[in-house]
PQR file of N, CA, C, O and H, with PARSE charges and radii, in Angstrom:
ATOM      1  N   UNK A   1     -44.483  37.077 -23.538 -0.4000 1.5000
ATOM      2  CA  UNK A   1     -45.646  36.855 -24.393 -0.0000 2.0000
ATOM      3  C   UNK A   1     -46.809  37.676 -23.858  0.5500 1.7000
ATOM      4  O   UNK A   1     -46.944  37.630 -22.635 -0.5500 1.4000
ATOM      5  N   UNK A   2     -47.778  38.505 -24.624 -0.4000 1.5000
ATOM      6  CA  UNK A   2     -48.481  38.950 -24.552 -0.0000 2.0000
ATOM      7  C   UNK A   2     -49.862  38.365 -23.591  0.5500 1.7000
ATOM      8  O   UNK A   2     -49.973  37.150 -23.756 -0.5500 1.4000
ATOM      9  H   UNK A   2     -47.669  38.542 -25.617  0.4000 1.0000
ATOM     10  N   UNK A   3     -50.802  38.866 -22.751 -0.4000 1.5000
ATOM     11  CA  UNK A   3     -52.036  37.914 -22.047 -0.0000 2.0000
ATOM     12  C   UNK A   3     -52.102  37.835 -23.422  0.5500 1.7000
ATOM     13  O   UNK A   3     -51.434  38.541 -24.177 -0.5500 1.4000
ATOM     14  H   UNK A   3     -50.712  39.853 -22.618  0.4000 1.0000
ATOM     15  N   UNK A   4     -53.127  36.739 -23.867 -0.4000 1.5000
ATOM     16  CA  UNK A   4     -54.425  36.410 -24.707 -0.0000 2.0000
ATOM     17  C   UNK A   4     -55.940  36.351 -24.212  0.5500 1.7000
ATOM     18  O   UNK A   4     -56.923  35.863 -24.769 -0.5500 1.4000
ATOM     19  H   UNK A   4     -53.669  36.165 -23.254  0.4000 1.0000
ATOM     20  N   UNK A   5     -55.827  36.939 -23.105 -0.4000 1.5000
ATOM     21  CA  UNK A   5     -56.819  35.904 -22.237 -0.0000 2.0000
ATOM     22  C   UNK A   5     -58.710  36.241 -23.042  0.5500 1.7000
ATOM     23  O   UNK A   5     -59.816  35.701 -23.062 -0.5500 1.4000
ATOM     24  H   UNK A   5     -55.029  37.335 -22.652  0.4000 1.0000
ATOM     25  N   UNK A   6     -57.905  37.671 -23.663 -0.4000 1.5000
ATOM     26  CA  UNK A   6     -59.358  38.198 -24.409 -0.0000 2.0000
ATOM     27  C   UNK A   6     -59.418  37.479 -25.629  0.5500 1.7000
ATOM     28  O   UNK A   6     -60.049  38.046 -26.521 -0.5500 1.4000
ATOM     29  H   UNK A   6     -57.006  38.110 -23.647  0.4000 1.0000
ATOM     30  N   UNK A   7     -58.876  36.270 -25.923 -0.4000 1.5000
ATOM     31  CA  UNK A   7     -59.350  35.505 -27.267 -0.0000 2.0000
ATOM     32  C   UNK A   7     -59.885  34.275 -26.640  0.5500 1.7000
ATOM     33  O   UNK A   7     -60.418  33.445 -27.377 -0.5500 1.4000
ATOM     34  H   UNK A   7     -58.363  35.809 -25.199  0.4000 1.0000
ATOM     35  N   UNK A   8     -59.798  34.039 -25.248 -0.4000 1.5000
ATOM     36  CA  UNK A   8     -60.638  32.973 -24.728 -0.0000 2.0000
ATOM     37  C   UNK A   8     -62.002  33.686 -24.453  0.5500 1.7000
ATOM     38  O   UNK A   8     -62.886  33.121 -25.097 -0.5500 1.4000
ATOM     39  H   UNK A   8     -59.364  34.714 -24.650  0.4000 1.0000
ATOM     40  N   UNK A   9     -62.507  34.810 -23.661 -0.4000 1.5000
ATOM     41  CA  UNK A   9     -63.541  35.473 -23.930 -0.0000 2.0000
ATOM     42  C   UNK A   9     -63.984  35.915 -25.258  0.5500 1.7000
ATOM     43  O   UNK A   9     -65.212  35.904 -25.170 -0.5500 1.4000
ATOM     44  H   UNK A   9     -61.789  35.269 -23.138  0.4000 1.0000
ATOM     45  N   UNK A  10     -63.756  36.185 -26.094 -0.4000 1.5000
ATOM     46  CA  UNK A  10     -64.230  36.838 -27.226 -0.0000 2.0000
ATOM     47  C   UNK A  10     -63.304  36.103 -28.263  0.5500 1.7000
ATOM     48  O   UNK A  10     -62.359  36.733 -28.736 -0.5500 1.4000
ATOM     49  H   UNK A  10     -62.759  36.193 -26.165  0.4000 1.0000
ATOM     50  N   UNK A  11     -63.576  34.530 -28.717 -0.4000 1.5000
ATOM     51  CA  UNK A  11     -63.428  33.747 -29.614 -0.0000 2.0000
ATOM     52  C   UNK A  11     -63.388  34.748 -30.891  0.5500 1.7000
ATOM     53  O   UNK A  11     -64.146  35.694 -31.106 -0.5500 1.4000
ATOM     54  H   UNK A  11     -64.344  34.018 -28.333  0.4000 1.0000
ATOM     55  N   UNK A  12     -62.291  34.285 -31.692 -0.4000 1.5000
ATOM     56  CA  UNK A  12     -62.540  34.486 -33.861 -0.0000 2.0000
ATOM     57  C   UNK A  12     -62.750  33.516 -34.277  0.5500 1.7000
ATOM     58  O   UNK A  12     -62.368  32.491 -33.713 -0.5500 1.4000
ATOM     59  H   UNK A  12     -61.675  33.517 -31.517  0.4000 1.0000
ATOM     60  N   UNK A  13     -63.639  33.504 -35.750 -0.4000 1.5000
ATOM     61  CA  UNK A  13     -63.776  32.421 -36.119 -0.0000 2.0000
ATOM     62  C   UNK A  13     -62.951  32.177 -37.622  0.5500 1.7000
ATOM     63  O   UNK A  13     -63.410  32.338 -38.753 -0.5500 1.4000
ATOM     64  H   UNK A  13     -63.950  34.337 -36.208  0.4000 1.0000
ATOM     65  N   UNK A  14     -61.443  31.689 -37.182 -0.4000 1.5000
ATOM     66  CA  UNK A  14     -61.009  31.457 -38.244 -0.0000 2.0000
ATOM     67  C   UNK A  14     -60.603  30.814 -39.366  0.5500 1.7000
ATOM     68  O   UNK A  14     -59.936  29.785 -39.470 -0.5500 1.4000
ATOM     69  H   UNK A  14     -61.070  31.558 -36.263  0.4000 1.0000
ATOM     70  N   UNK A  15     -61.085  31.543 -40.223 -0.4000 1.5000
ATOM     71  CA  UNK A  15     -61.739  30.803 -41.664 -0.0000 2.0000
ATOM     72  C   UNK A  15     -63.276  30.464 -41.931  0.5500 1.7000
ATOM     73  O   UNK A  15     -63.705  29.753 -42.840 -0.5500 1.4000
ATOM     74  H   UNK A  15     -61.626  32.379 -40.139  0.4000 1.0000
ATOM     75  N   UNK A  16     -64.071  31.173 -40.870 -0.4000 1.5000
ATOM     76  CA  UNK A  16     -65.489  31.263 -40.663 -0.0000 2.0000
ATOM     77  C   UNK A  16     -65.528  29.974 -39.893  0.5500 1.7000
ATOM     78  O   UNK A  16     -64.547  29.233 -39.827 -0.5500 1.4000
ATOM     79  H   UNK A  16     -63.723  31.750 -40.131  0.4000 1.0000
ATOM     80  N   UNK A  17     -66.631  29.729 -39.335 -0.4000 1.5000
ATOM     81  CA  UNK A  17     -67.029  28.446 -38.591 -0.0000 2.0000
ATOM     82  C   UNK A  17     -67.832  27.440 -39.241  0.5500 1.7000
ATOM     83  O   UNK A  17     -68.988  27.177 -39.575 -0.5500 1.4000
ATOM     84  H   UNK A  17     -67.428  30.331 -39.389  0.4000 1.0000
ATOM     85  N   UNK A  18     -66.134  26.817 -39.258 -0.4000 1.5000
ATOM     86  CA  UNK A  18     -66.310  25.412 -40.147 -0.0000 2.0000
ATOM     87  C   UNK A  18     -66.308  24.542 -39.203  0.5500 1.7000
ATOM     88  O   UNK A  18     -65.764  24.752 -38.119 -0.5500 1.4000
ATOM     89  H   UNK A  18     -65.196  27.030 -38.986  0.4000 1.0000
ATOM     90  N   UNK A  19     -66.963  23.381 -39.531 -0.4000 1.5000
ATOM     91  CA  UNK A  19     -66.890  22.035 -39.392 -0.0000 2.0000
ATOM     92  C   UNK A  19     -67.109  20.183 -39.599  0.5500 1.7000
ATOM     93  O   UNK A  19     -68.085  19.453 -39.426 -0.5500 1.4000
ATOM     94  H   UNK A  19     -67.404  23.210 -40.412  0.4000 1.0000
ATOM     95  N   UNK A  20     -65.670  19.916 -40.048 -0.4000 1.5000
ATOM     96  CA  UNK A  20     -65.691  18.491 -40.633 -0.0000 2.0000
ATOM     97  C   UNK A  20     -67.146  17.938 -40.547  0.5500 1.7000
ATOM     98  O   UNK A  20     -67.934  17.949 -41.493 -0.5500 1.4000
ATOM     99  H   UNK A  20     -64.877  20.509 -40.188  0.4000 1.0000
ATOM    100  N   UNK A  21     -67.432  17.412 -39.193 -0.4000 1.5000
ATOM    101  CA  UNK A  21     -68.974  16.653 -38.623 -0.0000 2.0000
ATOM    102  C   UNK A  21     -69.783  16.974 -39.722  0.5500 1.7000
ATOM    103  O   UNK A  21     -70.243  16.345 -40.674 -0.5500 1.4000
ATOM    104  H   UNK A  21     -66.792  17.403 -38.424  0.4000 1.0000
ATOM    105  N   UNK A  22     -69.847  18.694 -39.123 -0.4000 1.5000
ATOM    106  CA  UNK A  22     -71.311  19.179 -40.039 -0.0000 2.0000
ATOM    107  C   UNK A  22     -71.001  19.574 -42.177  0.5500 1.7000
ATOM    108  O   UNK A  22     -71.564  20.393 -42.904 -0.5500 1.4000
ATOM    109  H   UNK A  22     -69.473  19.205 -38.349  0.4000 1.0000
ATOM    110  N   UNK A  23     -70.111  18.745 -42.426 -0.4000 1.5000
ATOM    111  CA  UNK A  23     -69.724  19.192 -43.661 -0.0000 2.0000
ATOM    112  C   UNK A  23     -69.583  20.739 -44.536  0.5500 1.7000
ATOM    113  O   UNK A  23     -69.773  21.232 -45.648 -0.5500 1.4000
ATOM    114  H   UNK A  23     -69.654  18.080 -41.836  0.4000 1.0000
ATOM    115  N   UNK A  24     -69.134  21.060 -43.228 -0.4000 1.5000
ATOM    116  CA  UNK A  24     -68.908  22.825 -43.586 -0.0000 2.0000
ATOM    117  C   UNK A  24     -67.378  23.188 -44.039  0.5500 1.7000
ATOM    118  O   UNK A  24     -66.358  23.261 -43.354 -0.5500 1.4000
ATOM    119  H   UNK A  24     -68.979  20.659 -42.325  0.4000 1.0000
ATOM    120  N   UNK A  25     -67.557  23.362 -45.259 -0.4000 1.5000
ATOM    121  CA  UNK A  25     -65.883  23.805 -45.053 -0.0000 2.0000
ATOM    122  C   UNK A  25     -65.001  24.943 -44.803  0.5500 1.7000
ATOM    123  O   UNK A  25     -65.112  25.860 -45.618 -0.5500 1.4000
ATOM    124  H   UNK A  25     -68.385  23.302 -45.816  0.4000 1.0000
ATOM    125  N   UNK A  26     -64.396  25.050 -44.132 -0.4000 1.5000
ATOM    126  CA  UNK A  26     -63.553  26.442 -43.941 -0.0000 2.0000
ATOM    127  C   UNK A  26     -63.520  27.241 -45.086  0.5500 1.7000
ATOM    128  O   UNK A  26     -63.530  26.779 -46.227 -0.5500 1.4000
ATOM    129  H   UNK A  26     -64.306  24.306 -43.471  0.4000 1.0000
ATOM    130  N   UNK A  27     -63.469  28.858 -44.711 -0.4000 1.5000
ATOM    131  CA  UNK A  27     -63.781  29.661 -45.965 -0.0000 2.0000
ATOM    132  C   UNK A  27     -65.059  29.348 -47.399  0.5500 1.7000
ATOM    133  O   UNK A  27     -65.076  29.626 -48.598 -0.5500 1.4000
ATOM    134  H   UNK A  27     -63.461  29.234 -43.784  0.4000 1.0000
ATOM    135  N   UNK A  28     -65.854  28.747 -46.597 -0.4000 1.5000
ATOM    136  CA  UNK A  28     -67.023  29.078 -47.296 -0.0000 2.0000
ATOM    137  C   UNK A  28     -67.882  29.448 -46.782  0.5500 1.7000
ATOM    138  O   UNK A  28     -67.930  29.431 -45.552 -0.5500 1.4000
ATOM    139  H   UNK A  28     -65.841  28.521 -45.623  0.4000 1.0000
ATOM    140  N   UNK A  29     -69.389  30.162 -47.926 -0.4000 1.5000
ATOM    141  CA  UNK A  29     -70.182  31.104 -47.488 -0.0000 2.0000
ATOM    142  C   UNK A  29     -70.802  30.332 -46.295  0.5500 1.7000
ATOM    143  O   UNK A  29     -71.131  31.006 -45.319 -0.5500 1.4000
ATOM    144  H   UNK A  29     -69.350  30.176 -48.925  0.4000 1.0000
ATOM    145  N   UNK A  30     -71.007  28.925 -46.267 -0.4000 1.5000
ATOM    146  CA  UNK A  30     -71.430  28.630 -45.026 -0.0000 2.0000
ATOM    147  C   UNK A  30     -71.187  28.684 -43.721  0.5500 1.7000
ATOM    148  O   UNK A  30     -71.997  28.626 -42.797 -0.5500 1.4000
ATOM    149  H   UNK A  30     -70.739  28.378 -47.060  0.4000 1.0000
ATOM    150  N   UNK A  31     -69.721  28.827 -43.683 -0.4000 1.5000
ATOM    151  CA  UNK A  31     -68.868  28.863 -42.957 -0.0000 2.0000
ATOM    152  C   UNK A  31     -68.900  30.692 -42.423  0.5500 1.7000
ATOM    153  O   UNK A  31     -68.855  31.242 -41.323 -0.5500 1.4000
ATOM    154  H   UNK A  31     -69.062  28.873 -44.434  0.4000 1.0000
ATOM    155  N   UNK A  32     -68.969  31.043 -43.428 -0.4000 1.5000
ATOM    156  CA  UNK A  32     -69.402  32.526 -42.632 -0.0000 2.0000
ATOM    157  C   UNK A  32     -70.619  32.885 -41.685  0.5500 1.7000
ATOM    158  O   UNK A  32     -70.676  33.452 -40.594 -0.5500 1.4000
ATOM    159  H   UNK A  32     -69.006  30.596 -44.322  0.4000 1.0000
ATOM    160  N   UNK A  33     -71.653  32.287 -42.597 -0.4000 1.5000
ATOM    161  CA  UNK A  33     -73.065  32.229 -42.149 -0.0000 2.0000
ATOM    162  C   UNK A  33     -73.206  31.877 -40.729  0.5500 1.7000
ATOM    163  O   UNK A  33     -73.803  32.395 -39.785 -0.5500 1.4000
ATOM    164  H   UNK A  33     -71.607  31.826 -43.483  0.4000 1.0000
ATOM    165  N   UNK A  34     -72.423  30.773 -40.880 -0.4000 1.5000
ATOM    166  CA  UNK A  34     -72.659  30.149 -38.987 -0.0000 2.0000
ATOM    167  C   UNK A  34     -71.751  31.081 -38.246  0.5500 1.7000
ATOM    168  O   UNK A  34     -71.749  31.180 -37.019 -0.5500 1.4000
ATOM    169  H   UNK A  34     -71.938  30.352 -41.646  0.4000 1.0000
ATOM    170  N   UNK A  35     -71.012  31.729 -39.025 -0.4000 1.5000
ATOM    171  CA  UNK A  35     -69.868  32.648 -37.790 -0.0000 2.0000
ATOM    172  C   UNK A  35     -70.819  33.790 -37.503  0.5500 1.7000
ATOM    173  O   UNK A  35     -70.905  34.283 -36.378 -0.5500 1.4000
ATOM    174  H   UNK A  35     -71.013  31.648 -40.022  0.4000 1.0000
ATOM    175  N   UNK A  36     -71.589  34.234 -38.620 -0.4000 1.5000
ATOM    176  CA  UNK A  36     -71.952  35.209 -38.331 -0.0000 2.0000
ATOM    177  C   UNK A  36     -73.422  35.126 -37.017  0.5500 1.7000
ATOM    178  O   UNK A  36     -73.488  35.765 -35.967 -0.5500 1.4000
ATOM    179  H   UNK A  36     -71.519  33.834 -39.533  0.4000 1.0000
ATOM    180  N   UNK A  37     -74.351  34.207 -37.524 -0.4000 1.5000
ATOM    181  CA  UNK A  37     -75.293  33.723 -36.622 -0.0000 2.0000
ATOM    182  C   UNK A  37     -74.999  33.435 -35.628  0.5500 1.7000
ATOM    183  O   UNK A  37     -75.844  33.216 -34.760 -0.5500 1.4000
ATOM    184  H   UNK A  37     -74.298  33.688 -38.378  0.4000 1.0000
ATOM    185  N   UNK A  38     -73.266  33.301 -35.336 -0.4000 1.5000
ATOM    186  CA  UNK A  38     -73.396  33.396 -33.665 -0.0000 2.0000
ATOM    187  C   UNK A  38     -72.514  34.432 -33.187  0.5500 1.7000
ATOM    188  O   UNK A  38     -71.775  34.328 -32.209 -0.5500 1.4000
ATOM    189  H   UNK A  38     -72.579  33.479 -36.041  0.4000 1.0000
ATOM    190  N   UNK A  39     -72.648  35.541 -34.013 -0.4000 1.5000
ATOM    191  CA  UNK A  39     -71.812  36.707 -33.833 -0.0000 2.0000
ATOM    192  C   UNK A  39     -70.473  37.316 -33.462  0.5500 1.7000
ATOM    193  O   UNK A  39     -70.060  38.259 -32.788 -0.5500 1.4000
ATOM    194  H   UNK A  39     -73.249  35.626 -34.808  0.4000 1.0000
ATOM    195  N   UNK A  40     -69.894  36.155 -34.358 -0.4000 1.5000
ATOM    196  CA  UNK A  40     -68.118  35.872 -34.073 -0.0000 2.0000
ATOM    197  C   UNK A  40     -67.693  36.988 -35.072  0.5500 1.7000
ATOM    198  O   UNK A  40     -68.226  37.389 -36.106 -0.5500 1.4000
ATOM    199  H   UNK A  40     -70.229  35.388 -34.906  0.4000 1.0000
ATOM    200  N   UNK A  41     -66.532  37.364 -34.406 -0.4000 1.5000
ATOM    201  CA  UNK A  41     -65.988  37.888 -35.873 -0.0000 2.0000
ATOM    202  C   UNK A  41     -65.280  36.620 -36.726  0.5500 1.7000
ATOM    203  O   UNK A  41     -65.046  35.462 -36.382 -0.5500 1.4000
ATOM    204  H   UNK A  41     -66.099  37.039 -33.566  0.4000 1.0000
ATOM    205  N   UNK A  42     -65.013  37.422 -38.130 -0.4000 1.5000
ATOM    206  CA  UNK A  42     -64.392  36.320 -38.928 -0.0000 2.0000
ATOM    207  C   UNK A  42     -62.832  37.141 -39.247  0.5500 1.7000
ATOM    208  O   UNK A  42     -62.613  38.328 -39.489 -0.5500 1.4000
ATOM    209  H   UNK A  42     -65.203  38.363 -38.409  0.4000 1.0000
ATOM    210  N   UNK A  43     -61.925  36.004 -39.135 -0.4000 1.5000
ATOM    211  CA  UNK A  43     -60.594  36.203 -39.361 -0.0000 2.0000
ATOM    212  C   UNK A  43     -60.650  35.075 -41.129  0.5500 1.7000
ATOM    213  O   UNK A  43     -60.937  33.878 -41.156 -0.5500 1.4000
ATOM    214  H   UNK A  43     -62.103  35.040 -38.939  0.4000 1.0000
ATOM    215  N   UNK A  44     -60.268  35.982 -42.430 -0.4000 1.5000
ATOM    216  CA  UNK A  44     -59.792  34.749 -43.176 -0.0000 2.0000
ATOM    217  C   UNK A  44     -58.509  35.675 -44.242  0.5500 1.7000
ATOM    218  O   UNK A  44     -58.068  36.809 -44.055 -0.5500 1.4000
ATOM    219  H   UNK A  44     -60.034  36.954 -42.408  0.4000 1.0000
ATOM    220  N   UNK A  45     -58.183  34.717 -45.325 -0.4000 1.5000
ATOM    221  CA  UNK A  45     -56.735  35.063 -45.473 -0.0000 2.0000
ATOM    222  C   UNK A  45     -57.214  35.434 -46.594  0.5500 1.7000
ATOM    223  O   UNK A  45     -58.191  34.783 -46.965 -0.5500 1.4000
ATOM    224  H   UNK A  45     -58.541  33.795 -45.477  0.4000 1.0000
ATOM    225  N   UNK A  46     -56.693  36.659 -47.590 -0.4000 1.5000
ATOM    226  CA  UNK A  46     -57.225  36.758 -48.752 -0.0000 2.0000
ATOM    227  C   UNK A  46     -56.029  36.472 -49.579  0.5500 1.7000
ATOM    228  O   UNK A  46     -54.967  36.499 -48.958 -0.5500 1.4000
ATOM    229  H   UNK A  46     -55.900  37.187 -47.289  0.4000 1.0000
ATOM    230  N   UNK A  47     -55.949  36.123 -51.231 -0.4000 1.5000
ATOM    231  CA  UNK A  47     -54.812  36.018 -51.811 -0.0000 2.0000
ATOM    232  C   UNK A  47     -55.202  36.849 -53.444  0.5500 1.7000
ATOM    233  O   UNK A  47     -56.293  36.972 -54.001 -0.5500 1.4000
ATOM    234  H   UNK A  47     -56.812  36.101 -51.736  0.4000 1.0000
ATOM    235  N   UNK A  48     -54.182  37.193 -53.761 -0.4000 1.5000
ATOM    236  CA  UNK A  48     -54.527  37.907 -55.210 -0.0000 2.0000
ATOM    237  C   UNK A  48     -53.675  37.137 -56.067  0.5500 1.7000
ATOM    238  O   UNK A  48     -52.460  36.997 -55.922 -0.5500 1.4000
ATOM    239  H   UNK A  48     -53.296  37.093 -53.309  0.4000 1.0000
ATOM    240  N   UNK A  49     -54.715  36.423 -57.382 -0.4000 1.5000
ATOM    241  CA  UNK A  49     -53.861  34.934 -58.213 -0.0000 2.0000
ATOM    242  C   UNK A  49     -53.058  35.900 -59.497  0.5500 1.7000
ATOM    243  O   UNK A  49     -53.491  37.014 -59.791 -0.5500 1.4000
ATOM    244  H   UNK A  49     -55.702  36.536 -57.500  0.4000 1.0000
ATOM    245  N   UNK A  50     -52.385  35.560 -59.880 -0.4000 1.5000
ATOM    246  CA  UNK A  50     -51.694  36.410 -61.031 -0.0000 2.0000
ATOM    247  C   UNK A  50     -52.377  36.919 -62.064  0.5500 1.7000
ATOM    248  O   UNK A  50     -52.072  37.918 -62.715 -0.5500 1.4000
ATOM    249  H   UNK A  50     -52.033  34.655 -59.641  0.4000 1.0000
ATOM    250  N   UNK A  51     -53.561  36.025 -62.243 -0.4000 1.5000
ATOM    251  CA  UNK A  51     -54.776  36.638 -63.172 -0.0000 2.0000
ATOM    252  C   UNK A  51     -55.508  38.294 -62.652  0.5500 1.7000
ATOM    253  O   UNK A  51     -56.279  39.045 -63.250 -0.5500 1.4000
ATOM    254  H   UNK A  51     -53.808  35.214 -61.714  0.4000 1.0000
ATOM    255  N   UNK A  52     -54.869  38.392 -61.325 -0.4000 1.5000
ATOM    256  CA  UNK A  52     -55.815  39.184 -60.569 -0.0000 2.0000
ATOM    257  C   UNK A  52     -57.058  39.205 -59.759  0.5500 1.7000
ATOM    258  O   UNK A  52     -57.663  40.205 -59.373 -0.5500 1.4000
ATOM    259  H   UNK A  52     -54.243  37.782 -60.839  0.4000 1.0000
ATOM    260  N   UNK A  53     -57.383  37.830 -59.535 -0.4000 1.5000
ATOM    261  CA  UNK A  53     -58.788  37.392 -59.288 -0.0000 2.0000
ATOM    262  C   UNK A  53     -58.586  37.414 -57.740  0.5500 1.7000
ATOM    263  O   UNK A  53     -57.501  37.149 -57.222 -0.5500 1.4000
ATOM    264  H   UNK A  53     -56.892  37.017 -59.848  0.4000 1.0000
ATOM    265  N   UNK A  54     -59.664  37.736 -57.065 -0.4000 1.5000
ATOM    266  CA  UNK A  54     -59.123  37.692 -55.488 -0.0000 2.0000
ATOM    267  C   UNK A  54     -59.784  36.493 -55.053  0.5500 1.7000
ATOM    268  O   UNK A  54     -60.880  36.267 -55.566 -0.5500 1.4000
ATOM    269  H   UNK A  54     -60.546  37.951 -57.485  0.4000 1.0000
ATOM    270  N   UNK A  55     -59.399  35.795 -54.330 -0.4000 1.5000
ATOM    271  CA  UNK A  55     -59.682  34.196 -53.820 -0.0000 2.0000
ATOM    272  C   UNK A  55     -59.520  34.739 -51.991  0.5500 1.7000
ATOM    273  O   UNK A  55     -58.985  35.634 -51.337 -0.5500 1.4000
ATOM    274  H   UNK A  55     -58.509  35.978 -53.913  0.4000 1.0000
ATOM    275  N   UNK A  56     -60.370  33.524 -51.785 -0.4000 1.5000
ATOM    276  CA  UNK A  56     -60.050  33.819 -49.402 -0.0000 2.0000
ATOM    277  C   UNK A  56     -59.865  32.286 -49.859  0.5500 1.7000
ATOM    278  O   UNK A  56     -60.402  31.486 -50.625 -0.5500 1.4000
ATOM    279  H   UNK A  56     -60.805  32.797 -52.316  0.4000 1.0000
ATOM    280  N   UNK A  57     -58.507  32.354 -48.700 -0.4000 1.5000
ATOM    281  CA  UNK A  57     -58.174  30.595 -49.384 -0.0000 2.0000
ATOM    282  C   UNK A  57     -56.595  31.042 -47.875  0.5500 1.7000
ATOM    283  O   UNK A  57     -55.792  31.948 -47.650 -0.5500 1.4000
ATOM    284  H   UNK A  57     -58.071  33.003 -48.078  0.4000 1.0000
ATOM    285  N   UNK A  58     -56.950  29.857 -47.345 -0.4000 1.5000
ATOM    286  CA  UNK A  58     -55.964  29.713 -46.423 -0.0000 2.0000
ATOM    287  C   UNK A  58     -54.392  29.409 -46.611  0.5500 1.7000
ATOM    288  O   UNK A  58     -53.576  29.951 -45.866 -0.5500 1.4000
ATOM    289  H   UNK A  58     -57.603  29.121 -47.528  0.4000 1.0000
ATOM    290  N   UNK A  59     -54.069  28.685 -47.446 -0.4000 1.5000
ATOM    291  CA  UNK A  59     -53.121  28.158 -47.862 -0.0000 2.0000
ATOM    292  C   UNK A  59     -52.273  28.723 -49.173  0.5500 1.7000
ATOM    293  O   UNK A  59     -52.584  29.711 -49.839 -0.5500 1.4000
ATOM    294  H   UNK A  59     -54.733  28.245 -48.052  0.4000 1.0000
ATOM    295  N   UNK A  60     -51.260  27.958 -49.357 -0.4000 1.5000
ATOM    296  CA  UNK A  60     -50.307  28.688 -50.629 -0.0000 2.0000
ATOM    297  C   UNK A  60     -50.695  28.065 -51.735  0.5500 1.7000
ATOM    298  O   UNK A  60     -50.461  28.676 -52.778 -0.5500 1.4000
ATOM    299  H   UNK A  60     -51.008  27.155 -48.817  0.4000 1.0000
ATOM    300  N   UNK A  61     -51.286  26.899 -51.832 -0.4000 1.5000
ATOM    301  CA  UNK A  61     -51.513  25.921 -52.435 -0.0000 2.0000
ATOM    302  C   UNK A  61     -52.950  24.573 -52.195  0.5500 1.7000
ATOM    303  O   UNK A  61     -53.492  24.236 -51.143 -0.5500 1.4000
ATOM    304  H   UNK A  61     -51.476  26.403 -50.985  0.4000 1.0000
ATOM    305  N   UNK A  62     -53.152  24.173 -53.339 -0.4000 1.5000
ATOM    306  CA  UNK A  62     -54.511  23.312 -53.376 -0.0000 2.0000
ATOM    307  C   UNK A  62     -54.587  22.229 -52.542  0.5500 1.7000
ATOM    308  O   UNK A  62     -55.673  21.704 -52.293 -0.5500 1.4000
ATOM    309  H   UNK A  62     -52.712  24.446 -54.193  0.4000 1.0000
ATOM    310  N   UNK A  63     -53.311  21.744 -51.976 -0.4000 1.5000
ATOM    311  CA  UNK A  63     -52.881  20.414 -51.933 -0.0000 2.0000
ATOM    312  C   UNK A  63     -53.931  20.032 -50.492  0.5500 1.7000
ATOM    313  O   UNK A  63     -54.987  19.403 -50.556 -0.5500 1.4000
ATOM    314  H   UNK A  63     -52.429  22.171 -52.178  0.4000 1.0000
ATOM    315  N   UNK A  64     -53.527  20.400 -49.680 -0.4000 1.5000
ATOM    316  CA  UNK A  64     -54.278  19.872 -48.036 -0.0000 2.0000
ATOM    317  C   UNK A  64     -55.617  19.924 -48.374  0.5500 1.7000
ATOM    318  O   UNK A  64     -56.204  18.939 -47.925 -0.5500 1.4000
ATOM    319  H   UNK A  64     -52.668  20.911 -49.628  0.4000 1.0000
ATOM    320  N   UNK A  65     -56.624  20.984 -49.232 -0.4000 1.5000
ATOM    321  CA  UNK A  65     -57.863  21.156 -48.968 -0.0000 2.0000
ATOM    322  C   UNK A  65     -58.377  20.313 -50.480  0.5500 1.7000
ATOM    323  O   UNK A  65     -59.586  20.084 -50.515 -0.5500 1.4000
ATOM    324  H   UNK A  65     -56.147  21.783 -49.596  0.4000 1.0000
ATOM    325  N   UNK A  66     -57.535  19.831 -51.744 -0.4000 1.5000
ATOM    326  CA  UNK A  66     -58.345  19.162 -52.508 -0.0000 2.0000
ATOM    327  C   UNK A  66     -57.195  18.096 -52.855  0.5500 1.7000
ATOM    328  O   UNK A  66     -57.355  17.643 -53.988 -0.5500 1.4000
ATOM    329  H   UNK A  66     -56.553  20.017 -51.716  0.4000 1.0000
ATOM    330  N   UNK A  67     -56.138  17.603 -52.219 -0.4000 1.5000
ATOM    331  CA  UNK A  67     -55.449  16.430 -52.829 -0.0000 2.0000
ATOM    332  C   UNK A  67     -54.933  16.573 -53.998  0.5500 1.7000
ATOM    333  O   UNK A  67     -54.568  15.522 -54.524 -0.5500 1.4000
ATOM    334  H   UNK A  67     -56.008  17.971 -51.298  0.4000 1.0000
ATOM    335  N   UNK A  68     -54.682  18.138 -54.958 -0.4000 1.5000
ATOM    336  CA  UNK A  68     -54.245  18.100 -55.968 -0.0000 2.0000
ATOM    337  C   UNK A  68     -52.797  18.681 -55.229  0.5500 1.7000
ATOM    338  O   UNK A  68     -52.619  19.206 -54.130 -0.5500 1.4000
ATOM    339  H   UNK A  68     -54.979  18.992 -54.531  0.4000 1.0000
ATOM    340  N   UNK A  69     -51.870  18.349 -56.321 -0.4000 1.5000
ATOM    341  CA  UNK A  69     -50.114  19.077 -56.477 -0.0000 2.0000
ATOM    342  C   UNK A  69     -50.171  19.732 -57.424  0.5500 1.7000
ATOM    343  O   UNK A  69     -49.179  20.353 -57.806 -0.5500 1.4000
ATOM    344  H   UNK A  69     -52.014  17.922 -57.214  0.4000 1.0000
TER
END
């Protein structure tokens, strides 16, 4: 396995810096905002929907982040 040891020095913030507490949710503009104000980079996932529309959305599906199937 590769060191990592430079992702304990030089943190990503992935999916921007979210957090439950502070009602921030992952992959939103807020969530960037605070990554960026503390000068993280941002790691997030982009997806292209069949309509063509581009979405940053972690997952394959709605289910974990809104309880829909």
């Amino acid at each position: 396995m590769k060191n990592l040891e430079f992702l304990r020095k030089n943190p990503i913030a992935h999916r921007g810096l979210w957090n439950k507490k502070e009602e921030i949710p992952e992959n939103s503009i807020p969530a960037f905002e605070k990554a960026l104000q503390g000068n993280y980079p941002i790691e997030i996932d982009v997806h292209l929907l069949v309509d063509g529309t581009v979405v940053v959305f972690h997952d394959d599906n709605l289910n974990r982040m809104t309880r829909i199937e």
